[in-house]
C-alpha atoms as one frame of an Amber mdcrd trajectory, in Angstrom:
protein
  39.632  12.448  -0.176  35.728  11.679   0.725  36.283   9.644  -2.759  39.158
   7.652  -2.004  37.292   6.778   1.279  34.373   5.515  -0.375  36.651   3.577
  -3.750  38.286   1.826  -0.401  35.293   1.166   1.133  33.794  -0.109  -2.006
  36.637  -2.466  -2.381  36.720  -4.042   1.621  33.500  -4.660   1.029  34.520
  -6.890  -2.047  37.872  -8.137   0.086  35.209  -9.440   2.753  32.574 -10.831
   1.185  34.749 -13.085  -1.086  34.175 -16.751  -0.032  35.837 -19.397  -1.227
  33.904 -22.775  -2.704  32.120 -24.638  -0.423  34.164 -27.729  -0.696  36.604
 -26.067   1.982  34.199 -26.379   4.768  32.305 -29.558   4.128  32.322 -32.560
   2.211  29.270 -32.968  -0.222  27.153 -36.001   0.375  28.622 -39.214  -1.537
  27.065 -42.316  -2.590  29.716 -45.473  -1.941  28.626 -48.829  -4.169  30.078
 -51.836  -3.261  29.527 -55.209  -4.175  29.145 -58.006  -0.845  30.357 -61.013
  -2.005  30.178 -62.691   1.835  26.106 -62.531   3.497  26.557 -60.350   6.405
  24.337 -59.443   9.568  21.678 -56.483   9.098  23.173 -53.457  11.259  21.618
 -49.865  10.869  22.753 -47.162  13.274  22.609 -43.627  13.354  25.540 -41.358
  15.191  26.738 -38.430  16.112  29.707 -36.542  15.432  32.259 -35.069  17.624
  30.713 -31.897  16.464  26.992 -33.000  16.698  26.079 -33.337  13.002  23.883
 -36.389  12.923  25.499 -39.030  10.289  22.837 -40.318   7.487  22.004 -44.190
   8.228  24.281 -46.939   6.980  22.880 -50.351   6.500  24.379 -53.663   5.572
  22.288 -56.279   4.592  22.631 -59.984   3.672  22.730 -61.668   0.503  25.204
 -61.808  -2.586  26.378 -59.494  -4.938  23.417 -56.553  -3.237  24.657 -52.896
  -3.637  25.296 -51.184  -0.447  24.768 -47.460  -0.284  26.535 -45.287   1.841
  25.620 -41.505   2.111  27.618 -39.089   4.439  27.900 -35.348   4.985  30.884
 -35.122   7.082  32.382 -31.504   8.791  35.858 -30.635   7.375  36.851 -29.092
  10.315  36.152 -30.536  14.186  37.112 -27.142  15.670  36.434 -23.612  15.284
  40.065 -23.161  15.740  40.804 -24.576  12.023  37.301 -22.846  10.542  38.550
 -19.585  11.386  42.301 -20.215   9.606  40.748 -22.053   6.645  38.412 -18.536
   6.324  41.624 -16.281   6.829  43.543 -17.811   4.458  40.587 -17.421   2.183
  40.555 -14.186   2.357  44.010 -14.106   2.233  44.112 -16.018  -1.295  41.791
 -12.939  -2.576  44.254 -10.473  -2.333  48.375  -9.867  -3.511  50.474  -7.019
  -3.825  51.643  -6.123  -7.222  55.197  -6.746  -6.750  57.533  -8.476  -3.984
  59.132  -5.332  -3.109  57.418  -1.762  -3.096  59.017   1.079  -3.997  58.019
   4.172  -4.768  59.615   6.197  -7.749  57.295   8.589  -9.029  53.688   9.497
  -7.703  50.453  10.291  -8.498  49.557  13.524  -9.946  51.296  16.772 -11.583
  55.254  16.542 -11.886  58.037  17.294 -14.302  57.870  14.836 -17.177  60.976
  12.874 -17.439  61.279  13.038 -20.979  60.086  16.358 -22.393  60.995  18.012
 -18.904  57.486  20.027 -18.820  54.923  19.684 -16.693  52.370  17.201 -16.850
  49.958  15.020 -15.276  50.785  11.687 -14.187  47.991   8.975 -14.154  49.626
   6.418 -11.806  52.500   5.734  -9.405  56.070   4.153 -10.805  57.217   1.291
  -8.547  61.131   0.596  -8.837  61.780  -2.291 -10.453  63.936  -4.382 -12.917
  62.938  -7.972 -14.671  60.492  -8.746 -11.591  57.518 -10.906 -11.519  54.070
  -8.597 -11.570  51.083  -9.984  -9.984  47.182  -9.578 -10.250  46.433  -7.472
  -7.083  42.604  -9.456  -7.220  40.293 -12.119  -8.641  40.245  -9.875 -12.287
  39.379 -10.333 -16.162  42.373  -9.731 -18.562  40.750  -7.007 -20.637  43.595
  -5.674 -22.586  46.742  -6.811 -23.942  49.058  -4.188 -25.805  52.475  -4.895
 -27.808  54.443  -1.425 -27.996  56.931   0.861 -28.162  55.024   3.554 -27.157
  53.345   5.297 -24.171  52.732   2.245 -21.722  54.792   0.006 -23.959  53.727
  -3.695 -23.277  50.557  -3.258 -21.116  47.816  -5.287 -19.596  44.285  -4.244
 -18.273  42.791  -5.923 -15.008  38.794  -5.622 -14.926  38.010  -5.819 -10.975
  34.323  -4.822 -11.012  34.282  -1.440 -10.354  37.436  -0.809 -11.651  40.347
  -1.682 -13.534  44.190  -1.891 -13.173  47.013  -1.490 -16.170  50.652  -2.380
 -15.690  52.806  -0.552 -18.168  56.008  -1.150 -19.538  56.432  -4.617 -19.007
  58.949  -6.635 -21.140  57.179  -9.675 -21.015  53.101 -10.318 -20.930  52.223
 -13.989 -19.782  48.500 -13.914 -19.704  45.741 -13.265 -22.954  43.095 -11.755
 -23.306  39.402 -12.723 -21.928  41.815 -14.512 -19.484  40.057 -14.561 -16.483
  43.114 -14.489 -13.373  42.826 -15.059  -9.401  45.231 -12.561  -6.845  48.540
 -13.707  -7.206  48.447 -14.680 -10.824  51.976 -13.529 -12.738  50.660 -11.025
 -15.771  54.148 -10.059 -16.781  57.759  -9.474 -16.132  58.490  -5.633 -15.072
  60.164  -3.712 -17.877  61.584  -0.517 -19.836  59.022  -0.732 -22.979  57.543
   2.217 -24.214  57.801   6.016 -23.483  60.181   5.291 -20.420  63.618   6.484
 -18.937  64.423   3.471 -17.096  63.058   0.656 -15.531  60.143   0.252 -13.271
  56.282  -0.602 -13.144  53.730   1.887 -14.035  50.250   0.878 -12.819  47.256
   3.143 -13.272  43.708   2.653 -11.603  40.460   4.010 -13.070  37.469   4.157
 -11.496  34.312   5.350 -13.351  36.704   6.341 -16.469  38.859   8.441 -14.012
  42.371   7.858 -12.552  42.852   7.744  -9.047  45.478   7.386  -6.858  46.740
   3.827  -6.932  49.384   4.713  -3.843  46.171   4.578  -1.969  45.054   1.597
  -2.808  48.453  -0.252  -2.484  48.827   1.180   1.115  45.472  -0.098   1.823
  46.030  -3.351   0.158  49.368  -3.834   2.129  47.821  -3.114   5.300  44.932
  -5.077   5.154  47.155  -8.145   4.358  49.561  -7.201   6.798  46.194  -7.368
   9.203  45.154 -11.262   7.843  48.234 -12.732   8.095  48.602 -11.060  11.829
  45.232 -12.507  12.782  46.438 -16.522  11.238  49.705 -16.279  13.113  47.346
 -15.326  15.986  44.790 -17.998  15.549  47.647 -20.588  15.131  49.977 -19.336
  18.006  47.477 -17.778  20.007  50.059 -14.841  20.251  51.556 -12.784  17.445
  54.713 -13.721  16.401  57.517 -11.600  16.238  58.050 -10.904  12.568  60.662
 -12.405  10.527  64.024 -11.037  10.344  64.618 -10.633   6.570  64.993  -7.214
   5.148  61.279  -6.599   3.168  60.415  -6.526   7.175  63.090  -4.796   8.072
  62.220  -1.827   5.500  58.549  -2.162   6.741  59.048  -1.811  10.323  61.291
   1.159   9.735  59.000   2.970   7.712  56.413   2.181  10.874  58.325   3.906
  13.381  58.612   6.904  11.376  62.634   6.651  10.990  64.238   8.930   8.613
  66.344   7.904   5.540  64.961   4.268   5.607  67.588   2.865   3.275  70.527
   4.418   4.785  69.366   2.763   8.465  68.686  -0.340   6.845  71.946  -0.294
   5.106  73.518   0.106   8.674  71.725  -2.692  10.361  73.018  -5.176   7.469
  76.580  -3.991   7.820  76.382  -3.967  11.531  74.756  -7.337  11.865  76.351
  -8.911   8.819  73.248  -9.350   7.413  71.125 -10.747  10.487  74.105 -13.046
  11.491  75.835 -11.330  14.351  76.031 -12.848  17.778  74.963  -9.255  18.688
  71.934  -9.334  16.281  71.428 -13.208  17.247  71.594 -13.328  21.265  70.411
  -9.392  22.325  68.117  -8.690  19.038  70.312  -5.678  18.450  70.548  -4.781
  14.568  72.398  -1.077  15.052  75.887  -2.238  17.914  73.530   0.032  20.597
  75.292   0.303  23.519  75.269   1.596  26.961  76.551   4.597  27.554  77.522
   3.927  31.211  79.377   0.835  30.462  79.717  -0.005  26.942  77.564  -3.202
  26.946  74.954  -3.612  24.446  71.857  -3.505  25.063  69.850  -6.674  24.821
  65.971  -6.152  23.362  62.745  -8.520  23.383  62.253  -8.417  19.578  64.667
  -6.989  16.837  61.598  -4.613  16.097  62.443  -2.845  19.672  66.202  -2.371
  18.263  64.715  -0.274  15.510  62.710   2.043  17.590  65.718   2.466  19.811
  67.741   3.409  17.201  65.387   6.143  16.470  65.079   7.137  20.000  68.734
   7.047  20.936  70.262   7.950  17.800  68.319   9.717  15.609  66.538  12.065
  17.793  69.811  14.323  17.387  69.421  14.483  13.714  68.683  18.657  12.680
  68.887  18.713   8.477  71.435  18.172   6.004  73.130  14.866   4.817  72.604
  11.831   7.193  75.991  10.707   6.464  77.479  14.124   7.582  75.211  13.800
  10.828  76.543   9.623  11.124  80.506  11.124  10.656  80.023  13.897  13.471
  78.416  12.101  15.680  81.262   9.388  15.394  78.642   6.453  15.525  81.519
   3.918  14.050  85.475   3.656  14.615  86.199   1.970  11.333  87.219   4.950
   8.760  85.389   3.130   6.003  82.178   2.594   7.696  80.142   4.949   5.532
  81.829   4.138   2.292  80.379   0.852   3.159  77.016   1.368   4.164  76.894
   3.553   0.529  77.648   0.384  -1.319  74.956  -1.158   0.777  72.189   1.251
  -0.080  73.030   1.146  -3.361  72.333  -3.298  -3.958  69.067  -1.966  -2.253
């Protein structure tokens, strides 16, 4: 563990001290040439800005066809307000998670080998997946690409520095090698090359010719960008936003308030909101049909990320063991007779 701490301290010290160029904060000094074609009237001034930078002198002088020189190193930004976003969303540009939706199929370490059904040691995480765009996780070098039907199948190696990233089992590879890529960059298109049951991504990280856990670094990667775009939306709205209703955040804040069977809950929420269109979901921010037990009414919440926690609190919280569906069919949380037959179809599109 004392090694994963220092790999991820290694790395936010990389996250951090990437700086963009400096044409994002300033404007290098220019030289304008014009020809004056009309005699004009000597004027030389020097000003300052709104933010106190002293402009360089500009002089006009009389005469025909006389060059007039014009130097200036002008401030991008006039606030500290737009300095601030312009750095987060430098950082921000520096980072990317591998795929637009995580999930985990298989993790790190020893486990019962799909194919030959022994035990063996598995060198990275699988991340479910069919056909989807992959992307560089940071600023890398492409130091591998490999065309197979074996092992990783199609692969690509990342070089980050002090450590390097493959993606196995792609079906399609878009980058070369020696290319050097920024965070975000598309290497591939997810797959089922190689030694492989179905499909998915495998990514493996090595660090000092050893494999670590790349679940780690994912979590941490997630979290730290969850944590810059927090602090824009705060710099731009001086308050943080309540998060988008769409169901990547819906998964996400589910998984924060500890709720149990994610995708099962989730499934609920779209067939009780009809997928975040509801007058229910709309007006009171309520994703599960909560209602009061008193009266029947439904309860009305600040944010639809409230809703979730409720349904944990007021639902859940009777859960003991055994199949969730069971539990949702004794406790009678929905009249209609088809209502888990329904939210099965659900979790299965997700």
């Amino acid at each position: 563990m004392r090694r994963y701490r220092l790999f991820l301290l290694v790395f936010a010290t990389m996250i951090i001290s990437m700086k963009m160029a400096a044409q994002f904060y300033t404007l290098r000094p220019e030289v304008v040439r014009k020809q004056v074609k009309v005699g004009i009237q000597v004027v030389t001034k020097q000003k300052k800005d709104s933010v106190g930078a002293k402009q360089p002198d500009v002089t006009f002088q009389t005469g025909r066809g006389l060059e007039i020189t014009i130097e200036k190193d002008v401030p991008l930004f006039v606030n500290v307000k737009d300095s601030l976003l312009f750095n987060l969303i430098s950082q921000r540009m520096n980072v990317c998670l591998p795929l637009d939706f995580l999930k985990l199929n298989s993790a790190f370490g020893y486990r019962k080998d799909p194919v030959s059904r022994c035990a063996a040691f598995h060198d990275g995480i699988d991340l479910q997946c069919n056909h989807a765009r992959v992307y560089a996780m940071l600023p890398g070098i492409i130091k591998e690409v490999h065309f197979g039907n074996r092992g990783y199948g199609n692969y690509v190696v990342l070089e980050h520095g002090i450590f390097e990233c493959l993606y196995g089992h792609l079906d399609q590879i878009t980058v070369r090698t020696g290319d050097a890529v920024s965070a975000g960059t598309i290497v591939g298109i997810s797959g089922n090359t190689g030694k492989s049951t179905g499909p998915h991504l495998h990514i493996r990280i090595r660090k000092g010719g050893k494999s670590v856990d790349p679940n780690v670094f994912v979590d941490y990667l997630n979290g730290y960008i969850t944590q810059l775009q927090d602090k824009m939306a705060y710099v731009r709205f001086g308050t943080k936003p309540n998060k988008e209703l769409n169901i990547e955040n819906l998964m996400a804040v589910i998984r924060q308030y500890d709720v149990k069977f994610p995708h099962i809950v989730a499934a609920q929420a779209l067939l009780e909101t009809g997928y975040f269109t509801s007058r229910v979901c709309l007006e009171n921010n309520n994703l599960f049909g909560l209602r009061r037990p008193s009266n029947g009414s439904y309860y009305t919440f600040n944010s639809w990320e409230e809703s979730v926690k409720a349904y944990k609190d007021y639902v859940q919280y009777k859960y003991r063991e055994g199949s969730y569906y069971d539990f949702l069919n004794k406790i009678g949380y929905a009249e209609d007779q088809a209502y888990l037959i329904k939210v099965k179809r659900i979790v299965e599109s997700l």
